[in-house]
Every structure is written in structure tokens, then in C-alpha cells.
C-alpha positions, 0 to 999 in steps of 0.5 A, spaced: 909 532 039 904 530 035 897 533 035 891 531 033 886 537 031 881 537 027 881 542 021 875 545 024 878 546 031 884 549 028 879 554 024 880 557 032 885 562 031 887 560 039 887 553 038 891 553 032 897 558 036 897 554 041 897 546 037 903 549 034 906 550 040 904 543 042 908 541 036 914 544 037 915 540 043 920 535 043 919 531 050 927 533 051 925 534 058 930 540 059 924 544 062 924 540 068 930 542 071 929 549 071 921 549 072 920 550 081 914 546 081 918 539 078 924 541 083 920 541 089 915 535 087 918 531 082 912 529 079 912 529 071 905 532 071 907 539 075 913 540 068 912 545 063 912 538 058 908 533 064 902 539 063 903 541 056 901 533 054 895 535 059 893 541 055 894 537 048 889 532 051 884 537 054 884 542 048 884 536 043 878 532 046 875 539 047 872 535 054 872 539 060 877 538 064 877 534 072 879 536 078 886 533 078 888 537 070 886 543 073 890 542 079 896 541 075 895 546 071 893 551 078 901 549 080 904 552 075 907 559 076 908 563 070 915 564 070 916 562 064 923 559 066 923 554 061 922 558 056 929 559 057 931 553 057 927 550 051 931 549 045 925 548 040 922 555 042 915 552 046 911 559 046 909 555 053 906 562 056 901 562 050 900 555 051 898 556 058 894 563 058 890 559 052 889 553 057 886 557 062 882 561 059 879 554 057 878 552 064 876 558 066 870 557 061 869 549 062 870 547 069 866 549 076 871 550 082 868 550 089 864 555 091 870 558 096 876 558 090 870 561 086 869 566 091 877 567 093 878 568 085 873 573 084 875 577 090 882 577 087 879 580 080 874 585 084 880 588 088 886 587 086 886 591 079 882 597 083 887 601 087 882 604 091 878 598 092 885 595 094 887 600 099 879 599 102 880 592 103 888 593 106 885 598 110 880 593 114 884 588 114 886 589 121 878 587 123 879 581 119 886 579 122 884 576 128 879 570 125 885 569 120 888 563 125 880 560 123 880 561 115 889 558 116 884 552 119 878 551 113 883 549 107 877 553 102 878 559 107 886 558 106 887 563 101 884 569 105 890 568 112 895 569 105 891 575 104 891 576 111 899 575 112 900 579 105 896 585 109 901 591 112 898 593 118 900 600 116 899 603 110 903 608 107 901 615 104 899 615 097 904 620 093 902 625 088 904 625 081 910 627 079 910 635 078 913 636 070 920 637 069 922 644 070 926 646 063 927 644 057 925 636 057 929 631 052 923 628 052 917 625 054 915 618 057 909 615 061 910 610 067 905 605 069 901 607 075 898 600 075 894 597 081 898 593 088 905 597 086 902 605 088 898 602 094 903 598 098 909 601 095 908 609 092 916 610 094 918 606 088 914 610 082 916 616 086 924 614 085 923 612 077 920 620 077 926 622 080 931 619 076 928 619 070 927 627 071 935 626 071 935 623 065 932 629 062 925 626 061 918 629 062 913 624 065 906 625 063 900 622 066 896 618 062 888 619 063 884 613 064 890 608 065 889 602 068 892 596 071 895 592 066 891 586 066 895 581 068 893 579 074 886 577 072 890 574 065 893 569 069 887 567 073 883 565 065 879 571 065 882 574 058 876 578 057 877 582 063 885 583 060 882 584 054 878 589 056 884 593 061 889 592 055 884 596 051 883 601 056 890 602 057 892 603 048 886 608 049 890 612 054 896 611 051 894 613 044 892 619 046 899 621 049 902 619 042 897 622 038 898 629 042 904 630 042 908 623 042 911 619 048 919 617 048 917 610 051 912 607 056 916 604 062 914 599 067 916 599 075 913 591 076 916 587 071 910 583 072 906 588 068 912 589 063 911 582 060 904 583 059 904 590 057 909 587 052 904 582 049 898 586 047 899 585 041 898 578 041 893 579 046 889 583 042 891 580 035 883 578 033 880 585 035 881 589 028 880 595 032 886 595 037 890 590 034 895 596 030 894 600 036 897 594 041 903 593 037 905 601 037 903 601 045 907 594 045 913 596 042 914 603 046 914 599 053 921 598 056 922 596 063 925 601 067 932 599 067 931 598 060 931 605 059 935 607 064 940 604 060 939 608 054 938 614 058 941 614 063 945 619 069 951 617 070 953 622 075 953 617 081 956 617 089 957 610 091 954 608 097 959 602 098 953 596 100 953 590 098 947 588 095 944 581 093 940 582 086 933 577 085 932 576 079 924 577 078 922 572 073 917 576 069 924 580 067 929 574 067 924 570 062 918 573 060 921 579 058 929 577 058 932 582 060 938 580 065 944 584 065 941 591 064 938 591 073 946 589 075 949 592 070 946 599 073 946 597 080 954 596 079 955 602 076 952 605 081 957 603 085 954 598 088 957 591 090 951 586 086 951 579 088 947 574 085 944 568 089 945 560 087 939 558 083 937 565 080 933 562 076 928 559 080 922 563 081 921 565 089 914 563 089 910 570 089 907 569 081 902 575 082 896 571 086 900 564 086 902 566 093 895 566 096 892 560 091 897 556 091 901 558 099 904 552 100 908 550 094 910 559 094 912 559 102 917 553 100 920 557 093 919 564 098 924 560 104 929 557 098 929 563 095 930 567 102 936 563 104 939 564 098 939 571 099 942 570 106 948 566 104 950 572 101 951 577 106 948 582 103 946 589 105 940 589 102 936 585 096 934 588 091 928 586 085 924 589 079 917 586 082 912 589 087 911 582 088 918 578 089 918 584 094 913 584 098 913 575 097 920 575 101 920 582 105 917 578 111 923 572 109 929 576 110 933 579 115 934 585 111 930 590 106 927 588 100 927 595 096 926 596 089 932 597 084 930 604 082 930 605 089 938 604 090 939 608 083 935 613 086 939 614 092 946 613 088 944 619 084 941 625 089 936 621 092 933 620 098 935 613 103 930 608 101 925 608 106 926 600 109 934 602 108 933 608 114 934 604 119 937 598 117 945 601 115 948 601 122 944 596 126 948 588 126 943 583 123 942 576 124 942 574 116 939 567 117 931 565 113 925 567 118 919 563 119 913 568 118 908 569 123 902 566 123 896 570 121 
């Protein structure tokens, strides 16, 4: 695609990344078959390359953008599937991250997604401010059929919906490895993953133990960042990004870390990019790459060390593919590979590729187009008959657990149980009931 940037435009290292991006896209239009936003609603506008002309337009004019630019640009979930399809390579994820960040920075939003979006910032990277939140929810629930009415006030009845009305206890660290370890490694706590869901880092301890590592805490770790990153506040990313390299490198230089494995996969693909992401910091920059270059998806380092001692459970379990694993990180064979080796029979839906519709906090900016992608997805599970889904991604999980017959658990936790663990919690008493597999409809808030 041909730009027009000026040499004093380029001097901007983020401008300069993201015209080589622009101009390495050859209108081929293979990102339109995979992109869900330009399967559901067929407009050229909501496609990697319909938006990629409205970046170039944009960032070139340096103009401010309008209403209908950035709600073309809000569509767009982050899930990186055509950066899997592109035969020119289209760094589309920095392209994107670039052109929020601008709109973050140019255009004022009405005041009610200027208060949803500065709410989401505020609480969701802090646990505690997390579980607060979650836990007077139940206060709130009763004006959520008033907010679901007032389209500015929508995104609170999502939050709402998302809230489960019981809380699961918060789970310790795990304990060190009793005996020799051969060697050490820290997990992510991160920030939505422990507060409604602890049981899947608990399970990562456990198998990982097994595998003869130790798992060290790292002090003054954060969330990652990317949940505010793709909301175009990249100097609060930034600022989490460094956090985490401080943390990090402490362990590394006090006794050194095998790797630093991720349990969201959300997470993993933006822990993956430090370097990038603080690539004008002199001060960070070599430290990032040396975090970067240790983070690894938990299934990534289970298969390279592994337990192999298992019990087959003989369920069938239908694999969702997170698309921060498939596309942003691409990792692909390595869940399925573990799950099947397990023993377990791994099933894999129609239309894998396309995103289910959670995308960090897309499924509260955005409910309408993510309740679509959700029951697409949902009804693609339940043709499979399986016993269980299983996914990488606190946020596929939750998104689709009120759109499933079945439970929706972690892959670690199915991994955990194979090799001595305990049953998943959702799993319990879920094995010997009969089931209805069909797509459910969410109760209104």
C-alpha cells in the first residue's frame, strides 16, 4: 500500500514502525475471511485492511479522527487472525496498538465510555480492587435491566452479567518443592485470572512440581499490562511492563529462572512483547528482551518438561482455541498434543479460528458483536458432543461458561487431574448428570 509520510513524521519511531506496516499490505484481502467483525457484518471498514486504510488516513493527516473512524477501529477485537492469513507478514498488532494509542491521545469520547473506560483501568489490573468491585456487585444487580436500557450505561449490565454471584476463596502461594528442584521458574499471578478463577494457577503449581521445578514468587509483580495496552493507554502498559521486568529481574539475578510461564494467553502475548513495547526506554529495553525471551506459555513448557506419568480419564473434550495462543503467540499443537496425551479425546470445533468474542474488555465495550462471536462459538462446541471445553484464556472461559451446557475449565486443569490431581471443581458434578448440549441463551442481568 503506498504512504505518504513525510521525513519529519517518520523521524517518530511509532510512526515509522507502523507506515512499514501499512506498506507492506497488498490489498489481497485474505484478512477478510478470517477477521470475525468482517464475517458477521460484511463491511470492508470492519477488516484488518478496510481499517488499516483508516490508520494510513489517520496517522498520516495526523488529523483527529471522527466518531465513525474510531468505531470502526473499537470493532476490532485483537485477535490477530489475519496475522495468520497475511502472506505479506502485516504486523497488524502494532499497527493497531499504534493507532489507539493516537486515538487515545486525539479524540474525546462521551463522557459514559469515558467513565466505563477509565473504570475498567482502575479495577481490573488491581486484584483487590477487583474482588471489591465483584463482591458488591450484587448491590448494583438489580438496576442492571435499567443500565442494559441506556445504551451509555450498557457496558455496566455486561459487567454485571460477567459478575459471579459467588466468589471463590483466594488461594495461597504455592509452597516450595520439598527436594531437590531441577529448577525454578515463576508464574504470572496477573489480575482477573486469580480473583475468578485461583484453582487454574493452583493446578499450574501442581503439575509443574511434578515436572521437578520450584515455583518462586516474584515480589512487586503486576498485571501485565495489556488490558489497558489495548484500550490505547500505553503509558499505563508501559508503566506495568516495567514493574514486572524489575520483578522479574530480581529473580534472575538472584538465582536465575528457568522461565517465566503465563496461564492466560492473553497475558503471554503481551509479556511476549516487551521488548517491542519498551523498545525506546534505554533503561528497560535489554531488560524486556531478556524477560521476553523467558516467557512461555504454560503448555509450551510442559512440553518440554513435562510428567508423563498419566491416568486416562476417558472423556472427550472439545478444545477452544484462545486466539492470543493460536495467533498472537502461535502456539497451536502443543494444548492438544498434551490433552491427547493425557488421554484424553481432543475434538476441535468448525471455524477454530475465529475468536469467541471475549477479547480482554471487548465483551463489555463491544456486548453486541461478543454475544454474536460467543453463541458462534458456543454452538460450535456443542456439536461435538463433548464432555468438557477446554481453553488457555481466563477470558474464553468465562465469556463462554454461561453459553455452554458443559464446563468450561482451564487445559492445565485437565492436565493436573490426569497426572494426580484433583477433579476440576466445574468438572465435579457435572461426569454422571445427562446434558442437554445445545447453545444457552444468558439470562438478562
Amino acid at each position: 500500500m503506498q504512504t505518504q509520510f513525510t521525513e519529519a513524521q517518520l523521524q517518530d519511531a511509532r510512526t515509522a514502525t507502523s507506515a512499514t506496516a501499512i506498506r507492506q499490505c497488498v490489498h489481497c484481502g485474505f484478512c477478510t475471511a478470517t477477521c470475525p467483525t468482517y464475517v458477521l457484518l460484511g463491511n470492508e471498514l470492519d477488516s484488518p485492511r478496510g481499517r488499516i486504510y483508516l490508520i494510513k488516513d489517520m496517522l498520516e493527516n495526523q488529523s483527529k479522527p471522527g466518531p465513525e473512524t474510531v468505531k470502526h477501529l473499537d470493532r476490532c477485537l485483537t485477535c490477530l487472525a489475519c496475522m495468520t492469513t497475511c502472506p505479506s507478514d502485516v504486523n497488524y498488532m502494532h499497527l493497531v496498538d499504534h493507532a489507539r494509542a493516537y486515538v487515545e491521545s486525539n479524540y474525546v469520547r462521551p463522557w459514559p465510555e469515558r467513565l466505563v473506560r477509565r473504570l475498567l483501568a482502575a479495577v481490573l489490573p488491581r486484584p483487590g480492587r477487583f474482588r471489591f468491585a465483584l463482591r458488591t456487585a450484587g448491590i448494583a444487580r438489580p438496576f442492571a435491566p435499567l443500565f442494559r436500557r441506556i445504551p451509555g450505561l450498557r457496558p455496566f449490565a455486561e459487567m454485571l452479567a460477567l459478575a459471579p454471584k459467588r466468589l471463590p476463596r483466594a488461594l495461597p502461594p504455592p509452597e516450595p518443592l520439598a527436594g531437590q528442584a531441577r529448577g525454578r521458574v515463576a508464574v504470572l499471578r496477573g489480575c482477573v485470572e486469580p480473583v475468578l478463577r485461583p484453582e487454574i494457577q493452583a493446578a499450574a503449581a501442581r503439575v509443574i512440581h511434578r515436572a521437578g521445578f520450584d515455583v518462586v514468587p516474584a515480589p512487586g509483580e503486576a498485571c501485565c499490562g495489556a488490558l489497558v495496552h489495548h484500550m490505547g493507554r500505553v503509558d499505563d502498559a508501559r508503566a506495568a511492563a516495567r514493574r514486572n521486568v524489575d520483578a522479574w529481574t530480581r529473580l534472575l539475578d538472584d538465582g536465575g529462572l528457568d522461565a517465566i510461564i503465563i496461564t492466560a494467553s492473553g497475558c503471554g502475548t503481551t509479556i511476549k512483547d516487551y521488548g517491542f513495547l519498551l523498545r525506546e526506554d534505554p533503561d528497560y529495553r535489554d531488560k524486556a528482551e531478556r524477560v521476553a525471551a523467558l516467557a512461555v506459555d504454560i503448555s509450551e513448557f510442559l512440553t518440554r518438561h513435562g510428567p508423563t506419568a498419566v491416568t486416562p480419564r476417558g472423556i472427550t473434550v472439545a478444545y477452544q482455541s484462545a486466539c492470543s495462543l493460536q495467533h498472537g503467540q502461535k502456539v497451536t499443537d502443543a494444548p492438544r498434543a498434551l490433552l491427547a496425551n493425557a488421554g484424553y479425546t481432543v475434538k476441535l470445533p468448525a471455524e477454530a479460528h475465529l475468536c469467541c468474542g471475549s477479547a480482554g474488555t471487548y465483551n463489555v465495550l463491544q456486548p453486541d458483536i461478543a454475544d454474536q462471536l460467543g453463541r458462534r462459538k458456543a454452538g460450535n462446541l456443542a456439536a461435538l458432543d463433548a464432555d468438557v471445553v477446554a481453553t488457555g484464556n481466563i477470558g474464553c472461559a468465562t465469556h463462554l461458561a454461561d453459553r455452554m451446557q458443559v464446563p468450561v475449565v482451564h487445559t492445565i486443569e485437565l492436565l493436573d487431574w490426569a497426572t494426580g490431581g484433583p477433579v476440576p471443581p466445574r468438572l465435579r458434578n457435572t461426569l454422571n448428570k445427562p446434558r442437554d448440549n445445545h447453545v444457552t441463551a444468558r439470562e438478562p442481568s
